[in-house]
MARRO-358293 format. One record per residue: z, x, y of N, C-alpha, C, O in turn; residue in one letter. Coordinates in steps of 0.1 Angstrom, whole numbers, plus 2048, in hexadecimal, padded with zeros to 3 digits. Atoms other than C-alpha are relative to their C-alpha. Layout:
ZXYZXYZXYZXYa ...
***
This chain:
7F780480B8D663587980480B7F780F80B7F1x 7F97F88078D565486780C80C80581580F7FEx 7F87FC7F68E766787F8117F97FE81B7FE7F9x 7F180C80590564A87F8018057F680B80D7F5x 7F57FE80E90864E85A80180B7FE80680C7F3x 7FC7F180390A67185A80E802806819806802x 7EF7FE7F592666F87980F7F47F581B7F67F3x 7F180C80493C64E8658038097EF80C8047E8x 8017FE80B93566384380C80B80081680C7F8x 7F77F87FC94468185680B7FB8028128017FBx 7F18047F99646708658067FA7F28107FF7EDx 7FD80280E96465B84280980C7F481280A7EDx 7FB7F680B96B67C82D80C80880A814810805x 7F47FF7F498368384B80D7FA7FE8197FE7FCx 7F180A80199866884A8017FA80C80C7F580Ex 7FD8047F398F65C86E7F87F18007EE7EE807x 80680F8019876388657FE7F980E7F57F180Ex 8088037F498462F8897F68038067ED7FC80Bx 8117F67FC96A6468927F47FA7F37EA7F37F5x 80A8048099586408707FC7F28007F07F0803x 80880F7FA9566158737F97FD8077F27F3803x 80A8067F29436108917F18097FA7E78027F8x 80B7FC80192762C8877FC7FA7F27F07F67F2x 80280381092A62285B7FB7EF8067F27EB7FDx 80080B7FE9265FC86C7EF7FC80B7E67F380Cx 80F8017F79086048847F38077F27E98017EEx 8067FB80D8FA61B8677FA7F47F77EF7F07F7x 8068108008FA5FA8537F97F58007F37EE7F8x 8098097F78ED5E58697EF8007FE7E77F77FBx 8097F88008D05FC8697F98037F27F080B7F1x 8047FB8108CB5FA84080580B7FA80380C7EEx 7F97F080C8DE61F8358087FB7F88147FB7FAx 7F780780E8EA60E813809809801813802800x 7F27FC80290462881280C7FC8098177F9806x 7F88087F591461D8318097F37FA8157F27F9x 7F980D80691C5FC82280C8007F78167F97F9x 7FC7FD80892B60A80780C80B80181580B7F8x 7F27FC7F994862481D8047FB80980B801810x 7FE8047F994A60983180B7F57F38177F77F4x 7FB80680A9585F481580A80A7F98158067F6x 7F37F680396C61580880D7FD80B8187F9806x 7F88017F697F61282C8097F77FB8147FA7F6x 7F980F8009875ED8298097FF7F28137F87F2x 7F77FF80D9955F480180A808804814802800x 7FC7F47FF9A761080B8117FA8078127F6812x 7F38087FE9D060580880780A80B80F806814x 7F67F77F99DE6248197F68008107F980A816x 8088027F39C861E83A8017F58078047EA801x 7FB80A7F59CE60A85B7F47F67FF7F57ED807x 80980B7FC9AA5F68567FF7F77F67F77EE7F6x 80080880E9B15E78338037F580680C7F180Ex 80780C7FE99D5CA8327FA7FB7F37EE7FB7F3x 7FD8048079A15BD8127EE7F57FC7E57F87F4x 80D8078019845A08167F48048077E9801803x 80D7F580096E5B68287FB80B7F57EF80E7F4x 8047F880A96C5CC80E7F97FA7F67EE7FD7F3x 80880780D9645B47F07F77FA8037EE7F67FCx 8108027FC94C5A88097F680D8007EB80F7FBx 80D7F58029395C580B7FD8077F47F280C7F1x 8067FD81193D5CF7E67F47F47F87EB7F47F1x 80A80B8079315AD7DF7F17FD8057EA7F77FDx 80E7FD7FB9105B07F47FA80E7FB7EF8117FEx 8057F280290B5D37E87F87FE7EE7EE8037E9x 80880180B9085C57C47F57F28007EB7F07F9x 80B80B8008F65A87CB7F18038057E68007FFx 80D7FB7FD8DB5B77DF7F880F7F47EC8107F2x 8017F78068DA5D67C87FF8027EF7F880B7E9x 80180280C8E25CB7A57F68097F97F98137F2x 8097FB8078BF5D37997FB80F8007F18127FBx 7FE7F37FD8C35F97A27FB8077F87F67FC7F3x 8047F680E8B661278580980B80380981580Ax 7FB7F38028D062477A7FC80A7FB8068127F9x 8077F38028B864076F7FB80780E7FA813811x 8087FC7F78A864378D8017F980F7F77F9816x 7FF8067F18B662F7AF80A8088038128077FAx 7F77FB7FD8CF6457C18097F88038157FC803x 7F880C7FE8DE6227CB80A7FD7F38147F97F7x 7FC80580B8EB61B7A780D807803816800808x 7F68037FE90762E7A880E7FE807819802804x 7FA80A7F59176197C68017F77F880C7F27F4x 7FD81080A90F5FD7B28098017FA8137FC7FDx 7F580280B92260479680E8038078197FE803x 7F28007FC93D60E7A98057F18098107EB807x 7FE80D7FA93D5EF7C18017F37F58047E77F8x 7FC80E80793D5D87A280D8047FB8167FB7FDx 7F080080095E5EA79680A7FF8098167FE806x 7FB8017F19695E87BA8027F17FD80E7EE7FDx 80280B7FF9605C37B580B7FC7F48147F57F7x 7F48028099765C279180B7FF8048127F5801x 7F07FD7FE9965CE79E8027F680780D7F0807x 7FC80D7F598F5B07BB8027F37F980D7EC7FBx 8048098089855977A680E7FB7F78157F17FAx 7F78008079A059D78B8107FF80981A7FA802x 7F48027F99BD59E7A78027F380980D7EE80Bx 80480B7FC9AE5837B980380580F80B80F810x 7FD8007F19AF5837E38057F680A7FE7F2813x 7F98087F99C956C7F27F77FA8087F17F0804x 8038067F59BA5658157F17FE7FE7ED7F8808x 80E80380199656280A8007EF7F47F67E87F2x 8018098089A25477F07F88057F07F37FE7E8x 8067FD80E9945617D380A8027F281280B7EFx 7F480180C9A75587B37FD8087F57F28087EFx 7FE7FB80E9AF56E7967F77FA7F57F97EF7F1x 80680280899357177C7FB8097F87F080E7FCx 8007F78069945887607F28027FB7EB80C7FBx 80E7FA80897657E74F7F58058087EC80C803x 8097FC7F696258376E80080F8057F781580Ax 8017EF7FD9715A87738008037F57FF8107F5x 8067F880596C5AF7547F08037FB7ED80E7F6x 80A8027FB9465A37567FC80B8067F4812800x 8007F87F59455BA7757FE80A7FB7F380F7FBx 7FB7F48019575D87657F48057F47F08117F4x 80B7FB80D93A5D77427F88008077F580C806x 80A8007FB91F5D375780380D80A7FC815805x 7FC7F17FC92C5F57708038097F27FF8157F4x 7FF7FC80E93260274D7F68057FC7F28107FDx 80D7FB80B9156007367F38028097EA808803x 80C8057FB8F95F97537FF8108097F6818809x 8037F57F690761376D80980B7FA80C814802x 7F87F47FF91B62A75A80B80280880D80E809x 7F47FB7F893862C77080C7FC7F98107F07F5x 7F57FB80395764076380B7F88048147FA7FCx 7F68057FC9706287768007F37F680A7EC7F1x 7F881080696660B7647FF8007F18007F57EAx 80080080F9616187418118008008177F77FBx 7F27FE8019886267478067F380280F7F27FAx 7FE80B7FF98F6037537FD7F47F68047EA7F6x 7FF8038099815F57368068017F08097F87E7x 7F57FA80D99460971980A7F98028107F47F9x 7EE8048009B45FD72C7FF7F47F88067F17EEx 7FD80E8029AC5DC7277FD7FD7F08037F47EAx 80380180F99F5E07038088047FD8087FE7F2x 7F47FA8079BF5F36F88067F48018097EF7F6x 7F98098009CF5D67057FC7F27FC8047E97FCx 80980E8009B55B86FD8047FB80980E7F5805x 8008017F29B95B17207EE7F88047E37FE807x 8118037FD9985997267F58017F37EC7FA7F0x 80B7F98089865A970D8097FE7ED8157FB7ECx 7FD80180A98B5A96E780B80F7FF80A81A805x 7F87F18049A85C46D87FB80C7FE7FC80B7F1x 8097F08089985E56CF80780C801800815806x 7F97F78039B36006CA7F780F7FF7F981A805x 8067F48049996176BD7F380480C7EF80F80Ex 8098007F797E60F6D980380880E7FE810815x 7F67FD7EE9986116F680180D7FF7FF81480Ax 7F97F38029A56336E57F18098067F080F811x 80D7FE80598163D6DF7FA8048147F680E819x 8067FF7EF97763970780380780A7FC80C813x 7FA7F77F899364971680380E7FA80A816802x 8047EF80698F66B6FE7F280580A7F280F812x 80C7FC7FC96B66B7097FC8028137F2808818x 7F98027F197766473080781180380081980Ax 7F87F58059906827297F480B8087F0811811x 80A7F27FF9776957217F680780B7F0811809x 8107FA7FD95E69773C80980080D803802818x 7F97FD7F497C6977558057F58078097F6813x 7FF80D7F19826747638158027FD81D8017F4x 7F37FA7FF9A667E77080D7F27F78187F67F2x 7FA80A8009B565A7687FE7FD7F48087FA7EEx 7FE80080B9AA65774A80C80C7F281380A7E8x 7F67F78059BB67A74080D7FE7FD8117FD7F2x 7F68038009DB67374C8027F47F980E7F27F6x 7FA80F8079DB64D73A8018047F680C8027EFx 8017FE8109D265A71C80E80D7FD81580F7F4x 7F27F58049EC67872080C7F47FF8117F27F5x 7F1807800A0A65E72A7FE7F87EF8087F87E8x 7FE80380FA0064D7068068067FA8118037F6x 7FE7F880FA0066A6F18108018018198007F8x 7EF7FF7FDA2366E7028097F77F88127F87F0x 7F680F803A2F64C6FE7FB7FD7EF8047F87EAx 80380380AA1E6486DC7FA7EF7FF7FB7E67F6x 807810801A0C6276E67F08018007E9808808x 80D8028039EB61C6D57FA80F7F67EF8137F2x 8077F48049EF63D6C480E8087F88198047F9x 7F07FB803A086566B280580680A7FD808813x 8017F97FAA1B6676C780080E7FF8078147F8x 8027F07FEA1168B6CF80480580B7FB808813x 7FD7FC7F4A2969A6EB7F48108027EF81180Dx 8097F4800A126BC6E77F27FF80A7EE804815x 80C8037FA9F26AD6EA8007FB80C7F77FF814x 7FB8057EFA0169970B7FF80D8097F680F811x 8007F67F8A066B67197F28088027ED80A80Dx 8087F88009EB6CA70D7F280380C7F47FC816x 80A7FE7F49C96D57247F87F38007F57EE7F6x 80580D8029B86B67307F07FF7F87E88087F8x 8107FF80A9956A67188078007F480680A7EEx 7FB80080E9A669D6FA7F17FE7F77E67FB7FAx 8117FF80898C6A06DE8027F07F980C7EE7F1x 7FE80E8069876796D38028037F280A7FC7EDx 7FB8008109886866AC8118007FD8177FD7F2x 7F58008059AD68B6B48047F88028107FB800x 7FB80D7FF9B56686BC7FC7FB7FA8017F07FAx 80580D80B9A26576A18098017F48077F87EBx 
***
């Protein structure tokens, strides 16, 4: 088994998703929790020939269910978790036609605080700001939302950078500052408050 997930891990960081499924799927089989979890990258994965849509939020959704109770101090599992419950957000909140899974905000946003505050993962604090800039699910927070994607910025999460640059641009949720848009990425949150 360890073998397999070393070979589907290789082909995975490849790009050779045929080669990587069969060994990430035997791997698996076999208990190598990370398997589970680039086996489910595959199946999300829009620009690839095996996007599988309800395989994926199946295997995010067994990854948090068996896993949940993880210690994010100290389980190397945790952060999968957190990322497979924001994996689970974006599903959730879009809903999945052919599985009959319907659009439910408050359930990804549920998902997205708990990968947040529990597991720390950068995707879904940034995914939270949006929604709080916008009270999107969540209560309005202008200053929270601003507040999350400074501190995002800063420590490099690339997506966060660029949102918060096209703001300062556009002057939404904020003054505008064509400079600072521009400027090197890590805005210092004291300049947005």
């Amino acid at each position: 088994p360890r073998e397999a997930l070393k070979q589907g891990m290789s082909a995975y960081q490849g790009g050779y998703y045929e080669i990587a499924i069969p060994a990430l799927q035997f791997a698996a089989e076999q208990h190598e929790f990370v398997a589970e979890y680039y086996l489910a990258r595959i199946y999300s994965d829009n620009s690839g020939s095996h996007t599988d849509h309800a395989k994926a939020y199946d295997l995010f959704r067994q990854i948090v269910d068996k896993y949940a109770d993880a210690d994010p101090d100290d389980d190397p599992r945790a952060p999968y978790v957190g990322k497979s419950l924001t994996a689970l957000a974006g599903y959730v909140r879009r809903g999945i036609r052919e599985i009959g899974l319907k659009p439910d905000l408050a359930q990804a946003v549920f998902y997205l605080q708990n990968a947040s505050t529990t597991f720390a993962d950068e995707d879904a604090q940034f995914e939270l700001a949006k929604l709080q800039l916008r009270g999107e699910g969540v209560e309005e927070d202008e200053a929270t939302g601003r507040h999350w994607l400074a501190d995002l910025s800063q420590r490099g999460h690339a997506g966060a950078q660029a949102f918060l640059a096209d703001l300062l641009w556009r002057g939404k949720y904020m003054k505008p500052d064509k400079a600072m848009a521009l400027a090197e990425p890590g805005i210092e949150k004291s300049e947005l408050l």
